[in-house]
PAZAPA-4460 file (N, C-alpha, C; in steps of 0.05 Angstrom, whole numbers, plus 32768, in hexadecimal, padded with zeros to 4 digits):
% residues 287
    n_x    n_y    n_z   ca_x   ca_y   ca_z    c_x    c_y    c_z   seq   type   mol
   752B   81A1   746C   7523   81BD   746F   753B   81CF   7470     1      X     A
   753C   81DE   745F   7551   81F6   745B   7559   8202   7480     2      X     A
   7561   8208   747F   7577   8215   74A0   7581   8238   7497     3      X     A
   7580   8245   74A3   758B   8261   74A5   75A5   8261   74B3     4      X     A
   75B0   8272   74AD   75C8   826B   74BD   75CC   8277   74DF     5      X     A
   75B4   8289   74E9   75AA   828F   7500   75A1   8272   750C     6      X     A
   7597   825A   7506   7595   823D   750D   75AC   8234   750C     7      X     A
   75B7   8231   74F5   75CE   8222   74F7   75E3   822B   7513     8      X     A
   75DF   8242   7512   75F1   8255   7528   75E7   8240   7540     9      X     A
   75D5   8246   754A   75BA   8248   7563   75C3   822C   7567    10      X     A
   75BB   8212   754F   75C6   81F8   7556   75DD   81F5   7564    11      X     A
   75ED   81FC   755C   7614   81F6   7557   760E   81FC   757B    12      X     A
   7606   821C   757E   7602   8220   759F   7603   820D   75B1    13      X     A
   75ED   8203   75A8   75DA   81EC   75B6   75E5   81D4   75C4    14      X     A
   75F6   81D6   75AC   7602   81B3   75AA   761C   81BB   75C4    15      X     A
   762F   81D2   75B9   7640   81DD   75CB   7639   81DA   75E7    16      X     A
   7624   81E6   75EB   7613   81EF   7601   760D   81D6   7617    17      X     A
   7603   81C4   760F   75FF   81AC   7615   7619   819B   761C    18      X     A
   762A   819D   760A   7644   818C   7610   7650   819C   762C    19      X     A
   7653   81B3   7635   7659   81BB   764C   766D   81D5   7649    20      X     A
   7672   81D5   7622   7685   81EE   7624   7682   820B   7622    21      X     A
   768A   821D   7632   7684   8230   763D   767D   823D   7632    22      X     A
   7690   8247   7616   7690   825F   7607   7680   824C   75F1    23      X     A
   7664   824D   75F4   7652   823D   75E6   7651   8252   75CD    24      X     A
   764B   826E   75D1   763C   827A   75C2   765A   828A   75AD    25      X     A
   766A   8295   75B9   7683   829D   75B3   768B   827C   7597    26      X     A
   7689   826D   75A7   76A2   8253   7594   7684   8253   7576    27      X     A
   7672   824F   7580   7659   824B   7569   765E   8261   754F    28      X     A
   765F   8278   7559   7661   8287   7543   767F   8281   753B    29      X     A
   768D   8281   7540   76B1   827F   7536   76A9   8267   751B    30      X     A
   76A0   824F   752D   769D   823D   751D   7687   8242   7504    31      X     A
   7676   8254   7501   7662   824F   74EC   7674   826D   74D8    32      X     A
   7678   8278   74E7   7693   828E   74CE   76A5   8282   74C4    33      X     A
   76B1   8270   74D7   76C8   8268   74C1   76B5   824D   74A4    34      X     A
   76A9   823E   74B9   769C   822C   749C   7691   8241   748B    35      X     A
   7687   824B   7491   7672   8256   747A   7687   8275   746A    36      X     A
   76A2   827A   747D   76B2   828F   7468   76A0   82AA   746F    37      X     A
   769E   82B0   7488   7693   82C3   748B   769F   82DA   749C    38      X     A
   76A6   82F4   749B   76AA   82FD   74B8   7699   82FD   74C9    39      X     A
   769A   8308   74E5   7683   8309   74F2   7674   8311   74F3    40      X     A
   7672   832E   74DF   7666   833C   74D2   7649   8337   74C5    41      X     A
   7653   832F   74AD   764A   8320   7495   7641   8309   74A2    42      X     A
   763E   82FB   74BA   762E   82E8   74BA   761B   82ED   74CC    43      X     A
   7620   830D   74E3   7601   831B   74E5   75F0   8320   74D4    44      X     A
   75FE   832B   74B7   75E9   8333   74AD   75E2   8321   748E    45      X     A
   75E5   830D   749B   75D8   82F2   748B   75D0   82DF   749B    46      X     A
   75C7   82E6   74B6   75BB   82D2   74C6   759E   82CB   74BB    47      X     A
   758C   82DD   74B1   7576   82D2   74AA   7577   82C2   7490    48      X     A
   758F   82C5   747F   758C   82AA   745E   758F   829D   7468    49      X     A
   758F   827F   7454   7593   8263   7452   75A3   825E   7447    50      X     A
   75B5   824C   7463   75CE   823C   745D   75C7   8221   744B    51      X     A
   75E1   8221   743A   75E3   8206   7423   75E8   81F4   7440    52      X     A
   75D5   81D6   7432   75DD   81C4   7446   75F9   81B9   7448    53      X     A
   7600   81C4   742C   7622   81BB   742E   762E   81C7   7449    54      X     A
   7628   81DC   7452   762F   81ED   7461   762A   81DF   7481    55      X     A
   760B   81DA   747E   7602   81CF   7497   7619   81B8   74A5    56      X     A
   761F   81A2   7485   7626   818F   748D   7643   8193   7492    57      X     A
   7649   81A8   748D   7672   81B1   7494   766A   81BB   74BC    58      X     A
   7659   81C8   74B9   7653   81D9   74D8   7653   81BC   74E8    59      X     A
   7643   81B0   74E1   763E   8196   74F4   7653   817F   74F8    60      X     A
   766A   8180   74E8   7683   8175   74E7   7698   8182   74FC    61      X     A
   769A   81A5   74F7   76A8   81AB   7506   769D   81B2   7524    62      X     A
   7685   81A8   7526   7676   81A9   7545   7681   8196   754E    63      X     A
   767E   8182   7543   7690   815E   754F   76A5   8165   7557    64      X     A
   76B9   8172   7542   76CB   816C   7548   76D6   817F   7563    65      X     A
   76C2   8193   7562   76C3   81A3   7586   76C1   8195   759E    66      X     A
   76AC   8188   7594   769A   8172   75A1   76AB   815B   75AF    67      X     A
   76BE   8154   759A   76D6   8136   75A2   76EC   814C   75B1    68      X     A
   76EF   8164   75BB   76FF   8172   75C9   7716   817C   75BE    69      X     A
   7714   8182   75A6   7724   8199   7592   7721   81B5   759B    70      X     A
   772F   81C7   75A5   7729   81DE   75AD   7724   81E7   758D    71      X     A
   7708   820A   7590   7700   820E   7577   7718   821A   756C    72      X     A
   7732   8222   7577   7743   8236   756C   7758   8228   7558    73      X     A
   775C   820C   7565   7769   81F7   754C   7758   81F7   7539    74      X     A
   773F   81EC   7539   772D   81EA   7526   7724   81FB   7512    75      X     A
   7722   8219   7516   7730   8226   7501   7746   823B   74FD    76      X     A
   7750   8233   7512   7776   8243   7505   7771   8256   750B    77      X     A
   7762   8267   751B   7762   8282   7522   775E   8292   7543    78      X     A
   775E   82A2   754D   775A   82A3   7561   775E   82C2   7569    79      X     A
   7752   82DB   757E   7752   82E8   7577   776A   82ED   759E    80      X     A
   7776   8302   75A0   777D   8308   75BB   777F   832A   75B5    81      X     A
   7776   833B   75CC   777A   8357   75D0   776D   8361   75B7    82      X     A
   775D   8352   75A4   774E   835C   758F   7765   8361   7575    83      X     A
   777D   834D   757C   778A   8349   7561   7781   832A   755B    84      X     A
   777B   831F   753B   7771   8308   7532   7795   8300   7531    85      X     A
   7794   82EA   753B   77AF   82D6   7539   77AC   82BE   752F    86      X     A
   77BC   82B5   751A   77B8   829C   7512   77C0   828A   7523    87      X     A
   77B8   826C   752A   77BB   8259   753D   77BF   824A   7535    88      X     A
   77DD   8235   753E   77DF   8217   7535   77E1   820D   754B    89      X     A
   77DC   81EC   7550   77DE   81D9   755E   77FC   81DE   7566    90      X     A
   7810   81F2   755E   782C   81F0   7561   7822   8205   7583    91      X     A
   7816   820F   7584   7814   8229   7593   77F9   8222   75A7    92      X     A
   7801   8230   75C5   77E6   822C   75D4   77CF   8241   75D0    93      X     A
   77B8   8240   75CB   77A2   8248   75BE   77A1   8263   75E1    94      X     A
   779F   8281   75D0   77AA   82A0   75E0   778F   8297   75EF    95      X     A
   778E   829C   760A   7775   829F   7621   7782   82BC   762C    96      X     A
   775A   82C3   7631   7758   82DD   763B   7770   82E4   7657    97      X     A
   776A   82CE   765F   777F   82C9   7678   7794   82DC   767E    98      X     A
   77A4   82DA   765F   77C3   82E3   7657   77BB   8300   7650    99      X     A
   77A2   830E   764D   77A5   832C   7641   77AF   8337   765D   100      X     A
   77AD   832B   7676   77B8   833F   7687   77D3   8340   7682   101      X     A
   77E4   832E   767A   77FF   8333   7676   7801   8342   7668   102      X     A
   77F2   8347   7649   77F6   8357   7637   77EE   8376   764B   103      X     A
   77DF   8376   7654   77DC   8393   7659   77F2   839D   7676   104      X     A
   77FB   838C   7681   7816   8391   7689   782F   839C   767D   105      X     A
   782E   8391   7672   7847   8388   765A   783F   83B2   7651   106      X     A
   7825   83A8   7644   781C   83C8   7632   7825   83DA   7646   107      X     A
   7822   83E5   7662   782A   83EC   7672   7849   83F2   7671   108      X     A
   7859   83E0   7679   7872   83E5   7678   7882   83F3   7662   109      X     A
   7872   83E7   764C   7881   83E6   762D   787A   8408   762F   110      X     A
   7866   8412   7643   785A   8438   7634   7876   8442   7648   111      X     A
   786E   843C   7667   7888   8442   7676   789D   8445   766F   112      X     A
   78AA   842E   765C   78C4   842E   7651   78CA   8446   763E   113      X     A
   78B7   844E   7631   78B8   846A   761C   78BF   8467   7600   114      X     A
   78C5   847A   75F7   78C9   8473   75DA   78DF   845D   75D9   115      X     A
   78DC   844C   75BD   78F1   8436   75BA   78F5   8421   75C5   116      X     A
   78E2   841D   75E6   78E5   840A   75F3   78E4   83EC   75E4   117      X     A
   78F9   83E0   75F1   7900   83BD   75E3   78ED   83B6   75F4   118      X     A
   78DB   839A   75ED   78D5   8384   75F2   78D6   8366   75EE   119      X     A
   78D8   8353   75FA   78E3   8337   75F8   78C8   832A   75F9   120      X     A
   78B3   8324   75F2   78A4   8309   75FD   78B5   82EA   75F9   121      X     A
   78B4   82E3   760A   78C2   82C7   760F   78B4   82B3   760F   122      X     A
   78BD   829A   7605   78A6   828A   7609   7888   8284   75F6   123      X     A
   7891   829F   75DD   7878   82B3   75D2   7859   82A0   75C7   124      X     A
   786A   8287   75C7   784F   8270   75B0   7847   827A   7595   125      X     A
   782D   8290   758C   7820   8299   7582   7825   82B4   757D   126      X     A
   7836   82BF   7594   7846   82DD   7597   7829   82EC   75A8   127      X     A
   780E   82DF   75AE   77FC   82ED   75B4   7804   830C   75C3   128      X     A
   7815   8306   75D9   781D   831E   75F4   7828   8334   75E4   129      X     A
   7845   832D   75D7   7852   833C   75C6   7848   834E   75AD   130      X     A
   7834   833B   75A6   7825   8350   7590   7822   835E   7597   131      X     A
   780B   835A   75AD   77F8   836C   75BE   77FF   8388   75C4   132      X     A
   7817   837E   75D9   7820   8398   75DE   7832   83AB   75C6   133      X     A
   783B   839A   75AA   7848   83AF   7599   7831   83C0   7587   134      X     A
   7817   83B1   758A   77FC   83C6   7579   77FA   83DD   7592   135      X     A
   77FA   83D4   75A7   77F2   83EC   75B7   7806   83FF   75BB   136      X     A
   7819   8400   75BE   7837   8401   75BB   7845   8407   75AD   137      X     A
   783C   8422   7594   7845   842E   7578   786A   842B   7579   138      X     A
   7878   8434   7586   788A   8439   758A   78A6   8426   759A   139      X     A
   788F   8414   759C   78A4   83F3   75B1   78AC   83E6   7597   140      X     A
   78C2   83DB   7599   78C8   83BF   7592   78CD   83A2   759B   141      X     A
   78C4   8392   7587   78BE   837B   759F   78C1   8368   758E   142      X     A
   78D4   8357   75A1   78DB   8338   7597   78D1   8324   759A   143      X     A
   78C9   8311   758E   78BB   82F7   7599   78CF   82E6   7592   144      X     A
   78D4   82D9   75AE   78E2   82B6   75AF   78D9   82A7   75B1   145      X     A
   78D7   828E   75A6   78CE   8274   75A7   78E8   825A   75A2   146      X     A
   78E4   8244   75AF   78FA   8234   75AD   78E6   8221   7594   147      X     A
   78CA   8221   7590   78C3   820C   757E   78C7   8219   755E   148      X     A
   78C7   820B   7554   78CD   8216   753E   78AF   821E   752A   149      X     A
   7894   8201   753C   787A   8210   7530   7873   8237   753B   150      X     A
   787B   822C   754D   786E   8246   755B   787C   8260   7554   151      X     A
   788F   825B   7541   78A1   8277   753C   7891   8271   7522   152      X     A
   7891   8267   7514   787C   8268   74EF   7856   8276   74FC   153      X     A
   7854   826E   750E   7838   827A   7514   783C   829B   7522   154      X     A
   7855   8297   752A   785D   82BA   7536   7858   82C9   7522   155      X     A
   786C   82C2   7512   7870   82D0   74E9   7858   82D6   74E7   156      X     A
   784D   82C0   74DF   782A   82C2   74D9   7820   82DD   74E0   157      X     A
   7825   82DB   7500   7811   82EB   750F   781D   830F   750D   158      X     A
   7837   830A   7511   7848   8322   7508   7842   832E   74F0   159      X     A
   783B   831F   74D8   783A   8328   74B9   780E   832A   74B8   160      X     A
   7805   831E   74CE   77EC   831F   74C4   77DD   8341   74D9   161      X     A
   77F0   8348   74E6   77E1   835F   74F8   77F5   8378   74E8   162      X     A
   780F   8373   74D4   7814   8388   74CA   782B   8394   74DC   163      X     A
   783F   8387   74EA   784F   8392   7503   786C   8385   7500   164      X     A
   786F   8387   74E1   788C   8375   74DB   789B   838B   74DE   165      X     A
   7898   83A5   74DF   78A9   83B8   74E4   78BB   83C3   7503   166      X     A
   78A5   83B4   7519   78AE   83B3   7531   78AC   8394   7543   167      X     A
   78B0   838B   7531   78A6   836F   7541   78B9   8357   7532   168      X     A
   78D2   834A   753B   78DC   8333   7533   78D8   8319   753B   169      X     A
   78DC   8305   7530   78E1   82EA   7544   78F7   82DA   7543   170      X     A
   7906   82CF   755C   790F   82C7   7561   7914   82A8   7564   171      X     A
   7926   8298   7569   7928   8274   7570   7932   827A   7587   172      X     A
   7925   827E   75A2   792E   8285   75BF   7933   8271   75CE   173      X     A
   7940   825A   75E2   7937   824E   75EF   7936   825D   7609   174      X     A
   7920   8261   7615   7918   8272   7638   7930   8267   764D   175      X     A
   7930   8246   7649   7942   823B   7662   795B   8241   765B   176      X     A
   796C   8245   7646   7984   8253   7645   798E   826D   764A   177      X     A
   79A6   8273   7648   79AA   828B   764E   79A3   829E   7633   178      X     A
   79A0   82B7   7634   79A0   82C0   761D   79BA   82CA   760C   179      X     A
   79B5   82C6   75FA   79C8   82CF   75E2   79CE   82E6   75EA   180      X     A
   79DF   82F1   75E5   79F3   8308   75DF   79EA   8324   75D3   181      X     A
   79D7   8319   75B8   79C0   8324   75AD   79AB   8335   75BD   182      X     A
   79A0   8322   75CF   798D   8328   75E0   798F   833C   75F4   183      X     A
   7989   834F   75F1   7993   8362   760F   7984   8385   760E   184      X     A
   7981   8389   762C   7979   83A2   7628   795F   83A3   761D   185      X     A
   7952   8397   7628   7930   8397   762D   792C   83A7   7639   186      X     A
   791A   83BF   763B   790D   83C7   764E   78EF   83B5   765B   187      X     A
   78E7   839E   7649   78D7   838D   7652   78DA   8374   764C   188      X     A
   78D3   8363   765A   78CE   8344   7655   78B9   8336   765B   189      X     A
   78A1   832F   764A   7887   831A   764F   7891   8309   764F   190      X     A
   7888   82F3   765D   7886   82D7   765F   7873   82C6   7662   191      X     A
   7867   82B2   765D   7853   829E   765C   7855   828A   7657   192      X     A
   786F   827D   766B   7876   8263   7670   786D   8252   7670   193      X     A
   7873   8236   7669   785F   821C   7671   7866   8219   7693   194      X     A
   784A   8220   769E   784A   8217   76BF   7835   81FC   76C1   195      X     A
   7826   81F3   76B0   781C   81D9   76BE   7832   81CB   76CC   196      X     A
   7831   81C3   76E0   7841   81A7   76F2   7837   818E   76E0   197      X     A
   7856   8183   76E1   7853   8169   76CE   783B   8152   76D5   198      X     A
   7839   8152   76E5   781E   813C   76EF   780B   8143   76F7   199      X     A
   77FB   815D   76EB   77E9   8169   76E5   77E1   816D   76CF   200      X     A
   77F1   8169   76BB   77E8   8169   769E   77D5   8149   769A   201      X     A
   77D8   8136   76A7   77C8   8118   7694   77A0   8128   76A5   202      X     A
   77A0   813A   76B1   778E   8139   76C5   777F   815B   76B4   203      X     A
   778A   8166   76A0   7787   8179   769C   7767   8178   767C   204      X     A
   7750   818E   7683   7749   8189   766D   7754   8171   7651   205      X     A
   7746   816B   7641   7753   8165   7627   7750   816F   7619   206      X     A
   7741   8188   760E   7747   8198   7600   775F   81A2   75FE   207      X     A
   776C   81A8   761B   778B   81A9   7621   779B   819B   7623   208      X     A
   7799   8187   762B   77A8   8174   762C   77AC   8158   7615   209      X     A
   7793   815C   7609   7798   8147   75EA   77A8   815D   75D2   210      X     A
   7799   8173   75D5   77A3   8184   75C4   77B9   8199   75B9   211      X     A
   77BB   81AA   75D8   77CE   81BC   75CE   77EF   81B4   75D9   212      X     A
   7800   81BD   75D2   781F   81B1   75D6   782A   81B1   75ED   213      X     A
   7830   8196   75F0   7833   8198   761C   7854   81A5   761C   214      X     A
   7869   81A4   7607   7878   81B9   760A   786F   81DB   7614   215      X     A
   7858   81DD   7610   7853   81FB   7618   7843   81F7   7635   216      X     A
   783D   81E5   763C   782B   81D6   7656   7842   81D9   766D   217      X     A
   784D   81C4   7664   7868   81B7   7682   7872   81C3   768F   218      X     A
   7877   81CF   7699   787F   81E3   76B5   7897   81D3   76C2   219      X     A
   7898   81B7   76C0   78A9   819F   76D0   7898   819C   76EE   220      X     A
   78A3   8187   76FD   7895   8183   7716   7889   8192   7726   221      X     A
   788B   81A9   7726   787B   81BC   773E   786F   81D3   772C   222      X     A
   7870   81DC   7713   7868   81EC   76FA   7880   8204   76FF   223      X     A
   788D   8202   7705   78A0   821B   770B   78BA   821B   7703   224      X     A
   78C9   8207   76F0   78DB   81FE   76E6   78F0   821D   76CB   225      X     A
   78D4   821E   76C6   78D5   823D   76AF   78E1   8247   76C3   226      X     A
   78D0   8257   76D6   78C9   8274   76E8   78F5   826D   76F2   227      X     A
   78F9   825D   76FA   790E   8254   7708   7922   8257   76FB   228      X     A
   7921   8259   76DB   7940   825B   76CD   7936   8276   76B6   229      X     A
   7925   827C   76BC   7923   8299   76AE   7923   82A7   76BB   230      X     A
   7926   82AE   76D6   7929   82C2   76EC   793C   82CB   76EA   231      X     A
   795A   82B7   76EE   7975   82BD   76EB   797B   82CB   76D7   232      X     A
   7978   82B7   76C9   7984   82B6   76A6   7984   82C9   769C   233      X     A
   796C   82DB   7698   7961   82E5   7683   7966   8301   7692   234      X     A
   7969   8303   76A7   7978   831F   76B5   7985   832F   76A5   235      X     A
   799C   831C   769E   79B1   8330   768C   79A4   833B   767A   236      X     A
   798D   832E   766C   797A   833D   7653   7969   8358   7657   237      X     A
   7970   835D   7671   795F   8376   7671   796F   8388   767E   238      X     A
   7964   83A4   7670   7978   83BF   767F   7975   83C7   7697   239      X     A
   797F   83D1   76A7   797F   83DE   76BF   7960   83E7   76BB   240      X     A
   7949   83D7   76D4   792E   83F0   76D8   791D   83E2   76C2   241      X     A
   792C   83C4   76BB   7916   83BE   769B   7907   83A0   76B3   242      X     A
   78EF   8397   76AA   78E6   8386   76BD   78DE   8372   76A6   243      X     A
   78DA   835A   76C1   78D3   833D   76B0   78A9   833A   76C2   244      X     A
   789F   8330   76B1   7889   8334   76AE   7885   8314   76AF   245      X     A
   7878   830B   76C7   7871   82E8   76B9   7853   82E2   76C0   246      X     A
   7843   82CC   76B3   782E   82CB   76B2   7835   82AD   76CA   247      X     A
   7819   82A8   76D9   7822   8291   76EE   7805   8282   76EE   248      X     A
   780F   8265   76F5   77ED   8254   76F7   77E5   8260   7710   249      X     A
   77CB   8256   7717   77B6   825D   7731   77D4   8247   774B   250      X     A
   77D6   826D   775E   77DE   8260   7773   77FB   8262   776D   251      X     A
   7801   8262   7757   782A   8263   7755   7836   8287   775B   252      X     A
   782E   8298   7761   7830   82B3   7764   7843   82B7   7779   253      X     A
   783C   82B0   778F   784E   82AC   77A6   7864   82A1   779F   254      X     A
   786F   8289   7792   7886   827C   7795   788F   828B   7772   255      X     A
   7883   829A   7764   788F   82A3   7751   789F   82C1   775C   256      X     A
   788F   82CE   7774   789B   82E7   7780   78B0   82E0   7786   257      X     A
   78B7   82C6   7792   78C7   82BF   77A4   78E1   82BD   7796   258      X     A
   78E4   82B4   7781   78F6   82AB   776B   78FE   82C7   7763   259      X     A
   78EE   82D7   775F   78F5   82F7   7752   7903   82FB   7765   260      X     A
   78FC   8306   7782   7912   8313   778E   7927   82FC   7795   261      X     A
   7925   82E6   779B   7942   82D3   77A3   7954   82DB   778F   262      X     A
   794A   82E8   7774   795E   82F8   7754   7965   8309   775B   263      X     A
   7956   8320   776F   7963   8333   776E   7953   834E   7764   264      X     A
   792E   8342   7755   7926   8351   774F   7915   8362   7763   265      X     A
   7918   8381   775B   78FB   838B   7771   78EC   839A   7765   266      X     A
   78DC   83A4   777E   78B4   83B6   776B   78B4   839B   7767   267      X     A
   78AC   837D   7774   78A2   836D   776F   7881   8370   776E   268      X     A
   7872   8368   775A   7852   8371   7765   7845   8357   7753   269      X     A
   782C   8350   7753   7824   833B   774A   7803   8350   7746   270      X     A
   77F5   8347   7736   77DE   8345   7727   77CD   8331   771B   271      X     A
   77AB   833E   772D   7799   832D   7725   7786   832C   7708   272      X     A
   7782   8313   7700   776D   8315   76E7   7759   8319   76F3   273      X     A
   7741   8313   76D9   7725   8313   76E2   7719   8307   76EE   274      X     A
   7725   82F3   76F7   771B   82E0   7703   7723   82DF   771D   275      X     A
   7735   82F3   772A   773A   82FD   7743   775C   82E1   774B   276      X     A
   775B   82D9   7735   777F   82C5   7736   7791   82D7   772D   277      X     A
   77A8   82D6   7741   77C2   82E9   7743   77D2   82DD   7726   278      X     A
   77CC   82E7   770A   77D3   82E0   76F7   77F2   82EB   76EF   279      X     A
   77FB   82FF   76FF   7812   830A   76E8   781B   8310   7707   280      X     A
   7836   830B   7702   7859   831D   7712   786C   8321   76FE   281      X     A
   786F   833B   7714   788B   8342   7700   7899   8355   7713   282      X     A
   78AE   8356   770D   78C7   8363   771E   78DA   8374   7706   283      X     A
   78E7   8389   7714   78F9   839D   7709   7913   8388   770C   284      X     A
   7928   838C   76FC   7940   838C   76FD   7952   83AB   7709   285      X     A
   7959   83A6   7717   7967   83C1   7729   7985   83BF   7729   286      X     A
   798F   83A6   7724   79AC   83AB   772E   79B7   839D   771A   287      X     A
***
């Protein structure tokens, strides 16, 4: 019997639904646009035709493969943050809502700073933060560093696919070194370090933990290994009054304040997500 693609949708739900994953209804449609080559548009307003079973039988392949714990954003290469579409590789950790509070920090600072203000995202993966704040941010410029070399080809990507090659470069950064010579005179710096603690990752989802790159995971033994040599370091990279902005796991906020001012930084303040977890600190450079 022929299927509409309002069924096919409704199924894919179902199946989601049942397996335990959250964003049942969100991952269902992603998945039946990209099989079927649709925006999300165009597949409202073709919910009442009939899907080719060729079609059915692609939808029901990439349900499995949701299903065996493939996050949907590997599965088809795309992913959206702050309402910019970003392309996504397995090189890069898949953008959570989580991180828009950094971005809208970050957006914050970058308006503060005024015309011309520099920005650094560190750490960038996907560049999600960095974009973010250079669309909102007519007048910022902004660097993205990455030490992997996938994650700087998916920056490009993302840089050349939102149209922002005019204010937006990338970089081969490593965070735990000092910075280059190059680097300096930020008025901002995002960050979105790997804080899992090393013996917390075998215990972590597998969607996360089979999947996305435990180089962007590892934090080292206590998750705070980043927070600890980019506090110092990366000082020199910013101007008098320019601040470092870091994103922290549930519960690391306190010992990330702690690290800021033992630097030297102050206006230490920390911020909650939606979920009421102290997600973001950041501190001024003053001296």
């Amino acid at each position: 019997m022929a299927t509409t693609y309002n069924n096919l949708y409704l199924d894919a739900r179902a199946k989601l639904k049942k397996a335990g994953v959250e964003a049942a209804q969100l991952e269902a449609r992603e998945i039946v646009c990209y099989a079927a080559d649709k925006s999300r548009e165009q597949l409202y307003r073709d919910m009442p035709l009939y899907a080719s079973a060729q079609l059915e039988k692609r939808v029901e392949e990439l349900v499995q493969r949701r299903l065996a714990g493939e996050p949907v954003a590997y599965i088809i290469g795309e992913w959206e943050f702050y309402g910019l579409p970003l392309d996504i590789s397995r090189d890069v950790l898949i953008p959570r809502s989580d991180t828009e509070l950094l971005a809208e920090r970050g957006i914050a600072r970058a308006q503060e700073a005024g015309e011309g203000a520099r920005v650094l995202d560190l750490c960038a993966g996907s560049g999600c933060v960095g974009l973010a704040i250079a669309s909102q941010v007519p007048t910022c410029r902004v660097v993205l560093g990455d030490l992997s070399e996938g994650a700087l080809r998916t920056c490009k990507q993302n840089v050349r696919r939102n149209g922002l090659n005019a204010r937006v470069t990338c970089l081969s950064v490593d965070a735990l070194d000092n910075p280059s010579p190059a680097l300096w005179d930020f008025d901002v710096i995002v960050c979105n370090p790997p804080y899992i603690p090393s013996g917390d990752i075998a215990g972590l989802d597998a969607s996360v933990r089979d999947y996305e790159p435990r180089m962007a995971l590892d934090g080292g033994e206590d998750g705070l290994d980043y927070y600890r040599a980019i506090t110092p370091k990366w000082k020199a990279a910013l101007r008098l009054g320019g601040a470092l902005l870091f994103e922290v796991g549930l519960g690391q906020a306190p010992a990330v304040e702690d690290i800021l001012a033992q630097n030297g930084y102050q206006d230490i303040q920390s911020a909650q997500d939606t979920q009421g977890i102290w997600r973001v600190v950041e501190g001024t450079a003053r001296d």
